[in-house]
N, C-alpha and C positions, 0 to 999 in steps of 0.2 A: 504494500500500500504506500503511496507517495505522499508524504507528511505535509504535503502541497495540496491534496486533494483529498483531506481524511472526510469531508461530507461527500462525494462522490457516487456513495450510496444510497446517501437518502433523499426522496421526494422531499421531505421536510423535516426540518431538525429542532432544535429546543423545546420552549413548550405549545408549537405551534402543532407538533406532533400530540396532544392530549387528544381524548375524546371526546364529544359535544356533551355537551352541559345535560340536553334532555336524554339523551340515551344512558350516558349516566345514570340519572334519577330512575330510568326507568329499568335498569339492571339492579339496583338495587332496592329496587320496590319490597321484591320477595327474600330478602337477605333477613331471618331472622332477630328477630331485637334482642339484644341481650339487659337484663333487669338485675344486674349489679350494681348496687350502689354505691359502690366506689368508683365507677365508672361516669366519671366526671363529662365528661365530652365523648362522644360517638360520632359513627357518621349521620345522623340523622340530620346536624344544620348545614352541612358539607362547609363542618370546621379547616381550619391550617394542619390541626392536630388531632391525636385523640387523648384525652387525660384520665388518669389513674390513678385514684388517690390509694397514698401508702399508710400517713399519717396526719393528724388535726394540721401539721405543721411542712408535708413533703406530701407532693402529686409527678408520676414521671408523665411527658411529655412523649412521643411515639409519633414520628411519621416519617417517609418515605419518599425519593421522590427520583427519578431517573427519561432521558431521552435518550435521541438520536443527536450527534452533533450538528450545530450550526455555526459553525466557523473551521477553518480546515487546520491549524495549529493545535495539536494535541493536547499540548501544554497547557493553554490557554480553554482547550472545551472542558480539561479536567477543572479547571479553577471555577469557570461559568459555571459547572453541573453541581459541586460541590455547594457554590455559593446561595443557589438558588435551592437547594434541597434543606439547607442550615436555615434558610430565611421562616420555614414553618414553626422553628421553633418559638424566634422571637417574635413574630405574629401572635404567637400563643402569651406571649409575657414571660418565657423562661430563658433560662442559661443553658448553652452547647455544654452535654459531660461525652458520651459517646459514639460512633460512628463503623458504620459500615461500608463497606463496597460492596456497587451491584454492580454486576459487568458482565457484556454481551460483545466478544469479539472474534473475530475470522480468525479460525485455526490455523491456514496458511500465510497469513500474515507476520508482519516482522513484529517480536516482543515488546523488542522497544520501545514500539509508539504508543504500545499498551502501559509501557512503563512512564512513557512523559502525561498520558494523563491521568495514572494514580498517583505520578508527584504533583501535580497540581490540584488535583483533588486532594491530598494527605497537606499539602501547607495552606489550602482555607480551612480543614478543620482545627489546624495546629494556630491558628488566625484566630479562630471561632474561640478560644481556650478548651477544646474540645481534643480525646482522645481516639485515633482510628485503633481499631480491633482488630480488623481483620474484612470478609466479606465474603461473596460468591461471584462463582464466574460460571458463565455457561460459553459454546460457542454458537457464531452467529453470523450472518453474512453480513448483516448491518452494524455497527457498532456502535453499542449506548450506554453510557455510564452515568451513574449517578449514588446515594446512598441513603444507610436508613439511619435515621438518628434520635436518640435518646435524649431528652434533657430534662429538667428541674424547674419544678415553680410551686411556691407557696399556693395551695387550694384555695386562699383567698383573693388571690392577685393573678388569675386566670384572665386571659386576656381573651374574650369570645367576638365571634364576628359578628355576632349579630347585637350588641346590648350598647347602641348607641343613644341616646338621650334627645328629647326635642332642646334646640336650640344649638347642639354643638356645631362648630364647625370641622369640616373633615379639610384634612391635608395628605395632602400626594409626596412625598420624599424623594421621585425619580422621575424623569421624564419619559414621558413614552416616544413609540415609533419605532419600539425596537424589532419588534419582529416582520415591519414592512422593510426596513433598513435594511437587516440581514440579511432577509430572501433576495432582496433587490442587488445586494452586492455580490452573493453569489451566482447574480444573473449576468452582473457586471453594469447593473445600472445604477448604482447609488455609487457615491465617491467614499475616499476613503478615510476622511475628516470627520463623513459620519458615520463612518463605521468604525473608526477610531473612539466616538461619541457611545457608540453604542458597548463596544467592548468593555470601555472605562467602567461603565453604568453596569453590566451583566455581571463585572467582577467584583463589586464593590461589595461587604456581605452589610446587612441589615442591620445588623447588633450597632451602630453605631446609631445610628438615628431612632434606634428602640429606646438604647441607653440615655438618649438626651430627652424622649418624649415621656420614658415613665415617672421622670420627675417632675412630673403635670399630672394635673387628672384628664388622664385619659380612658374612655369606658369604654373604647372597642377600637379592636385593629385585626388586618389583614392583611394580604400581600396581593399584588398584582401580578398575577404570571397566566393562563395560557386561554383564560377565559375571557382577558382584556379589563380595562379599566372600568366599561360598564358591565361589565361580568360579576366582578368580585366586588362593585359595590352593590348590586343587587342582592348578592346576598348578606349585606349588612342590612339590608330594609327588613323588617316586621309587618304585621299587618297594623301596629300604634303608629307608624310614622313613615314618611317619603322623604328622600332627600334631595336637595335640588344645586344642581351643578350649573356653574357660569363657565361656559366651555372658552372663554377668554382668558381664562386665567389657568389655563391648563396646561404645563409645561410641556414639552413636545422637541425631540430633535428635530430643528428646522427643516429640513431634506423633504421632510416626511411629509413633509404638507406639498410638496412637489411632486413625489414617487405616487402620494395618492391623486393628485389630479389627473395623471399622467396611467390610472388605473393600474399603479403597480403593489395590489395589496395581496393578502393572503388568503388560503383557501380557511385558517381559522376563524378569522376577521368576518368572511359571510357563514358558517357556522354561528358564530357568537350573535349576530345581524338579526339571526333567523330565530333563534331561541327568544332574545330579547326584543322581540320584536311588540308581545303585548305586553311588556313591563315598563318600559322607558319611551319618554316624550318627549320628541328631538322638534324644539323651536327654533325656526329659522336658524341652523346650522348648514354651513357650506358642507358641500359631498365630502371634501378632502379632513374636515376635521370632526365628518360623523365615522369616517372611516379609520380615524387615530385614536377615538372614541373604542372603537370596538378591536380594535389590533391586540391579536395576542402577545401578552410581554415575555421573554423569558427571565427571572430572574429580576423582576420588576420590582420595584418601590413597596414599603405601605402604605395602606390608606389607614389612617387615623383619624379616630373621633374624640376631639377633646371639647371642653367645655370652654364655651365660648370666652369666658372671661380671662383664659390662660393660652388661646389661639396666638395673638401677635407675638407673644413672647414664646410661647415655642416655636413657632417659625424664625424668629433672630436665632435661637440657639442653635436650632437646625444650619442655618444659611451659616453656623463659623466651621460647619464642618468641611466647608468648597464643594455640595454636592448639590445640585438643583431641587431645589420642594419648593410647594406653592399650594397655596389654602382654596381650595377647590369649588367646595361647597357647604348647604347646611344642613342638618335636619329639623324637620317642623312639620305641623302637627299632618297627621294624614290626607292625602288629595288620594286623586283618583286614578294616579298611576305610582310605583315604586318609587319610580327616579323621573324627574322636570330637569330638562335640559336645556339653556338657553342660550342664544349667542353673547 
């Protein structure tokens, strides 16, 4: 395999590769419920995690998360796939303790390149404060990496996706457009300024913009990765509230807004389109920024919902880490659709 062309095999790669949102739902209709009560988090709100309590005072954290690459630098898809699999945990409110390898690679292939990206993947957990174990491998024509990981958080300081407040406002920590960038660049139509943009953003792990937001009241967060930005704030809505997005203030690698005039978007992007279609109400929004709107991320930002009175100053604190976020929208009391989208 030519370490020039390690996505070569995939139709699509990051988390542009996920399943749709409603076949999900609808695969797991008939998945029996389990009634432990220590069983803090399931998948029933299609949390970041799933949580486990051990004691009044420890709950572990469990989730999972692996693709097909989208970028051709090994080294660099191990760090992406690592970073974006770590990010469930701090979505959840906890701390990286340990980590697995999942890995799917061509038996004929050269070792090595298997080996540049479990070194990249083994130094964002080592990043993370988190220790790798160990993992599995199977073999595969396609090659996809990623891991499972274990981590820590007080049962009281559970960070769920859905338990946002009327009046907060939600902020974005990363910009999107990642996953039209990427596919576009391995088409050879996006430059590489913004694919340098994108790279920075895929590698970057969460825990730091976690760590500056939980010293605010914050009462729910998420991640953005393969559902899209109106993916994963849908399901922070309840049927008590809607939350409404000023899509001007939506940060965005610039490119993106060209790639999508220019109909250069993803097969996730109309996936996500299509599901969300009766839940969100797109006001006067131009084509190119309802479709940055719905671009699967990989490796994407939180969304957080804090309480309004502690928004602008989490946003300064956020802005001294040099990473782009921007205060999105609010929520308030219930309308008639999930999410009101405005230009």
């Amino acid at each position: 395999m030519d370490t020039r062309k390690l996505n070569k095999f995939t139709s699509c790669g990051g988390c542009i590769a996920k399943l749709p949102q409603g076949m999900l739902k609808d695969a797991v209709a008939n998945i029996p419920r389990f009634t432990d009560a220590n069983l803090l988090v399931g998948f029933d709100t299609s949390d970041d995690g799933a949580v486990y309590k051990l004691s009044d005072e420890l709950a572990i954290i469990c989730t999972l998360d692996f693709f097909p690459p989208m970028v051709n630098d090994p080294y660099l898809f191990g760090k992406i796939a690592a970073a974006n699999a770590l990010s469930d945990i701090y979505a959840m409110g906890g701390e990286v303790k340990t980590a697995l390898n999942i890995v799917c690679f061509p038996e004929e292939e050269d070792p090595a390149i298997l080996g540049e990206i479990l070194r990249g993947g083994a130094e964002k957990v080592m990043e993370a404060g988190g220790v790798l174990c160990g993992g599995h491998s199977i073999g595969d024509k396609e090659p996809k990496y990623g891991l499972s990981v274990t981590g820590i958080v007080h049962p009281d300081k559970i960070m769920r996706n859905n338990a946002c407040e009327i009046g907060d406002r939600i902020i974005l920590t990363k910009p999107l457009g990642v996953g039209m960038v990427t596919s576009s660049y391995k088409a050879g139509a996006a430059s590489e300024e913004s694919f340098q943009l994108a790279i920075n953003s895929m590698q970057t792990l969460n825990k730091y913009a976690f760590e500056t937001a939980r010293r605010y009241r914050i009462h729910s967060c998420t991640d953005v990765t393969g559902f899209g930005f109106l993916g994963h704030l849908n399901e922070m809505v309840t049927p008590d509230y809607s939350i409404h997005v000023k899509a001007a203030d939506v940060l965005y690698i610039p490119e993106a807004e060209k790639l999508a005039e220019e109909y250069l978007i993803t097969g996730g992007g109309i996936k996500n389109r299509k599901f969300l279609h009766d839940k969100v109400s797109l006001r006067g929004l131009s084509m190119p920024m309802e479709e940055i709107l719905f671009d699967p991320q990989t490796s994407g930002g939180l969304l957080i919902s804090v309480h309004k009175d502690d928004a602008d100053a989490l946003i300064a604190d956020l802005q001294k880490l040099e990473q782009p976020c921007c205060m999105v929208g609010k929520v308030t009391a219930r309308e008639e659709s999930n999410i009101i989208v405005t230009a």
